[in-house]
N, C-alpha and C positions, 0 to 999 in steps of 0.2 A: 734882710731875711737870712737865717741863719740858713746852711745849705749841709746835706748831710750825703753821705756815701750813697751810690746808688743803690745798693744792694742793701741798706740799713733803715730801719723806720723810724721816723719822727715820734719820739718819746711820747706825746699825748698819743697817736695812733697806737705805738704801742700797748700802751696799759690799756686801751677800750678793747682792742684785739685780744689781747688775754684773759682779759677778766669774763669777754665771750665764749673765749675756747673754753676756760674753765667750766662757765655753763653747761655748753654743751656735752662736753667731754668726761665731765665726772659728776656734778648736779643731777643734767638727766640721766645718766644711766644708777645713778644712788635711788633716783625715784621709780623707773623704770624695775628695777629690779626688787626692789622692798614691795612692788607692788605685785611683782612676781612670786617672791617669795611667800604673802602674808596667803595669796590663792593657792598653791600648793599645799601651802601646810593645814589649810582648813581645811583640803579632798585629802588627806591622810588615813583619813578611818574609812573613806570610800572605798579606797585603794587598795588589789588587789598585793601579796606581802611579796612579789616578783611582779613588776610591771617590764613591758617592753621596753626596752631599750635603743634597739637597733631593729630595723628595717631592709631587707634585700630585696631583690626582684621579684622574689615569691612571696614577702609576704613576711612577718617579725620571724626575728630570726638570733635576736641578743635578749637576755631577759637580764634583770637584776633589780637591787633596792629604790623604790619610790626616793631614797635621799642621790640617786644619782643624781635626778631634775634639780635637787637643792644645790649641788656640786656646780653643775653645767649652770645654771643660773648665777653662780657668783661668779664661776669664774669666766664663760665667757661674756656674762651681761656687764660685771663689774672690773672683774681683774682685769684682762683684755685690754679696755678702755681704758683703764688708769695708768697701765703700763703702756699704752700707744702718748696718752698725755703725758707723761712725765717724759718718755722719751724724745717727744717731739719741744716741749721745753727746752732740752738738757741741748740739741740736737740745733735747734734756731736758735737760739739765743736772741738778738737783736737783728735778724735777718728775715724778719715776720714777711709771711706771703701769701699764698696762693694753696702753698703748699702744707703749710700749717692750717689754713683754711678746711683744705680736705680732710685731714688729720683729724678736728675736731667729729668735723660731720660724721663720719669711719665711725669714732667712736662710739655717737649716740645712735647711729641705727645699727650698729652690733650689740648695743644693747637691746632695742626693739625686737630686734633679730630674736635673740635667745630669751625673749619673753614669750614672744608669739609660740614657738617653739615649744617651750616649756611646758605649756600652758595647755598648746592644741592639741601636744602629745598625750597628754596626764586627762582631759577631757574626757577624751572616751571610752578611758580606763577603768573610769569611776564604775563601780556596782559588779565588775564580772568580776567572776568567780576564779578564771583561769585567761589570762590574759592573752596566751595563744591565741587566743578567736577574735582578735581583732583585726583588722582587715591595714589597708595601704594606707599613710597618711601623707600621701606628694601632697594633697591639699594644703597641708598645716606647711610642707616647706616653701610651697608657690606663696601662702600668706605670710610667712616669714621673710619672704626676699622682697615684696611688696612692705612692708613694714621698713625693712629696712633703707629701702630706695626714698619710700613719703618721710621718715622722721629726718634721712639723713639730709635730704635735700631742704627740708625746713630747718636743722641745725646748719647748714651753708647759709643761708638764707638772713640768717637769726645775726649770725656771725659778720662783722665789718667788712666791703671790701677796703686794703689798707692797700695803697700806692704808695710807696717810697718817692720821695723827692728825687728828683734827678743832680747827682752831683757832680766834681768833677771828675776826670779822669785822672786813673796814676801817671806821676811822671817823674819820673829820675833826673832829669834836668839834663839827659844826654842830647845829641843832636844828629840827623842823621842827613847826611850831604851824596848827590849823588852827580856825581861824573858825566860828563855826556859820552853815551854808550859805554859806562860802569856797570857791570853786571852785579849782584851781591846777592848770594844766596845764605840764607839761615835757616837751621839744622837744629831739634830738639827733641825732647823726647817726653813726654805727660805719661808718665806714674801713678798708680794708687800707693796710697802710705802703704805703712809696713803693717798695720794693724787689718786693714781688707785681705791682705795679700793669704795675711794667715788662715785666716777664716777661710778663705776660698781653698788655699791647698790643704787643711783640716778636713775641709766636706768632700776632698777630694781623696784623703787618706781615709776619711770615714764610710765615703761611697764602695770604695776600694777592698775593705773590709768585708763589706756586707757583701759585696759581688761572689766575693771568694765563700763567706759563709753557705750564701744562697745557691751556687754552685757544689756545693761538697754535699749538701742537703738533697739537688736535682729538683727535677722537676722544672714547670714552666717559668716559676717567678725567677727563678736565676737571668732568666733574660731582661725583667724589669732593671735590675742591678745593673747590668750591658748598658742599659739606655741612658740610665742617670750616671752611670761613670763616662759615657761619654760625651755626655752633655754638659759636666763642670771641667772635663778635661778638656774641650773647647774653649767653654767660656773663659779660662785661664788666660790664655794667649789674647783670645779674641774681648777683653775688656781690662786686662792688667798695665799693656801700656801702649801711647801710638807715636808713632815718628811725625812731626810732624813737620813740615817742609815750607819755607817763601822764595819765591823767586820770582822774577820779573814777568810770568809767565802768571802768577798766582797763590792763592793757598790750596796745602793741602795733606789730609792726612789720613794713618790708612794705620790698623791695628797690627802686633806681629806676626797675626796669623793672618794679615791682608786682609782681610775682611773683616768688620765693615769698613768704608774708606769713603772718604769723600773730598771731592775737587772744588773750588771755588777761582774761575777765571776772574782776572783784572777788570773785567769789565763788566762786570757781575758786581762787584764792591761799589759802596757809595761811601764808605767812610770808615775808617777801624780802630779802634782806643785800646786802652788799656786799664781793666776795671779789677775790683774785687770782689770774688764770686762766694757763694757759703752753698755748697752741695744742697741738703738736706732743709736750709731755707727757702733757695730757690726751685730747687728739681726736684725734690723729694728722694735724691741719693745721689749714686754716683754709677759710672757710666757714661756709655752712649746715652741722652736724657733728651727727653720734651717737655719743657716745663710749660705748665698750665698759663703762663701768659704769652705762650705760644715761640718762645724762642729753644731753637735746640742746641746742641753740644757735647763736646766731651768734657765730663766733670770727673777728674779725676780724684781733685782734694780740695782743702780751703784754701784762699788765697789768691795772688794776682791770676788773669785771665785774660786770653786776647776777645776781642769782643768786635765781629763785622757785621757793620751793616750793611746788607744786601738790597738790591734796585727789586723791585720787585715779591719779595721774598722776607720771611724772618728772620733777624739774627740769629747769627751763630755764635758759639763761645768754645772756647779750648782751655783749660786751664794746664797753667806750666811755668815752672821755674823761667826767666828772662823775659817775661811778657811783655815789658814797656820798649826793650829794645826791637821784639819782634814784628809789636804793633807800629814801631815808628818806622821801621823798615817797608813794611807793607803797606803804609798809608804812603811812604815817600813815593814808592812804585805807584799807588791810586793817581797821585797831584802829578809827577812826573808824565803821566800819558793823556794829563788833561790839561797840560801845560809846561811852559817852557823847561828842560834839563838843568840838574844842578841848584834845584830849587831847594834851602833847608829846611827841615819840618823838625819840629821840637814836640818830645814825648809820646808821639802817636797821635795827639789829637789835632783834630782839624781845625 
């Protein structure tokens, strides 16, 4: 039998998983929304020539053109979804999962969504004269998120689950020998690429921006501004890179702003390899991550990863430059304190 990456799907799996996502993720919402579209546009001459738009605690409070509903219909019934599809193609590639799974579903009940929507808005608009006098429609959005919860979970549903065959582990063919009472510690550091990094200090020169606008304006929104600038000037430190640490004592690693951090004792491990990981197929991005088949991690980028299996517990995963030497380090330390010193362990795996 042929054997394939862990992290990669067998070719028939694949193409039955896509050709469902596609389904779900752009089929129904073309039908979805053409059905949305075709009801609209026949309550046109019902329609008062300013329909409500927007809604506040008291009551409409945005008016504008009956074609706004045509707008919001395409674009979040249809466009939306077609750009979560295409991006989650572009984004998994041959790293089909869980994660693409949800993706699809997302799709087709944000279509539902901005049907219902559409639809229960424009409803009882029909025949009046001045659309002011129509009263609160939480209803139509309670039935909107129900819409969205029943179709998405039936496009989940609709959708394969796809397991990836279990392959091997990476391995460099290095060896790792340990001394009786040889101590050896290793020292790393997991990065996001250069392309995250910008993005995140962009929204942070863009938050930055707007703080100072919102402040020279006054008033209370200035303080929103406070919040979100200090909320990505956090997350900078606290998700851009972690040290991460092996020593005879354990794993363990902890972000530059120390927080979040976490410890994994020796005896706590049942086994640790060296895999390759794909963010966005597996996690659904990158980060601290819990991916939907229950293992968590730091995912910083694509590529090798250390990968522990814990007694009790989920896997964990790190991903970082020198992975196969750190995973062989850290499995020598597991064999080591379950048996005799000086034992060699080749690649990480056990």
């Amino acid at each position: 039998m042929t054997e394939h990456d862990i992290t990669r799907t067998p070719p028939a799996q694949l193409r039955r998983a896509r050709v469902r996502f596609l389904l779900v993720a752009v089929a129904v919402p073309i039908v979805l929304v053409a059905v949305g579209l075709a009801i609209v546009l026949a309550w046109m001459p019902e329609l008062p020539a300013s329909v409500v738009t927007h809604w506040g605690v008291s009551g409409p409070d945005g008016f504008g053109s009956p074609l706004v509903y045509v707008w919001m219909l395409i674009g979040l019934g249809f466009g939306l979804p077609v750009l979560m599809a295409a991006s989650t193609l572009i984004a998994v590639g041959t790293h089909w999962g869980a994660a693409a799974r949800f993706m699809g579903a997302m799709a087709a009940g944000l279509s539902a969504f901005a049907l219902v929507l559409a639809v229960g808005s424009l409803a009882p608009q029909r025949g009046l004269s001045d659309a002011a006098a129509m009263g609160g429609i939480w209803w139509v959005v309670a039935l909107g998120f129900a819409a969205l919860l029943l179709v998405g979970v039936a496009a989940w549903f609709a959708q394969p689950a796809v397991a990836a065959v279990p392959g091997p582990s990476l391995d460099d063919g290095r060896s790792v020998v340990l001394g009786e009472g040889e101590r050896v510690v290793w020292v790393g550091t997991a990065t996001m690429p250069r392309t995250p990094l910008i993005i995140m200090a962009s929204a942070l020169v863009l938050v930055t921006v707007l703080t100072i606008a919102l402040a020279f304006a006054g008033g209370p929104a200035a303080w929103i501004g406070v919040v979100l600038m200090l909320i990505v000037l956090l997350a900078l430190p606290a998700t851009a890179a972690f040290r991460i640490r092996i020593t005879p004592e354990g794993f363990s690693a902890r972000s530059l702003l120390g927080v979040p951090r976490t410890r994994i004792p020796l005896a706590e491990i049942d086994s640790v390899r060296a895999v390759d990981i794909s963010p966005f197929g597996e996690f659904g991005g990158w980060g601290w991550r819990i991916s939907l088949d229950g293992r968590s991690g730091i995912v910083t980028r694509q590529g090798p990863a250390i990968e522990i299996a814990r007694r009790g517990k989920r896997r964990f995963v790190v991903t970082i430059d020198g992975a196969e030497q750190a995973a062989a380090l850290l499995q020598a330390y597991v064999d080591d304190s379950a048996s005799d010193p000086g034992r060699t362990i080749r690649g990480g795996a056990r």
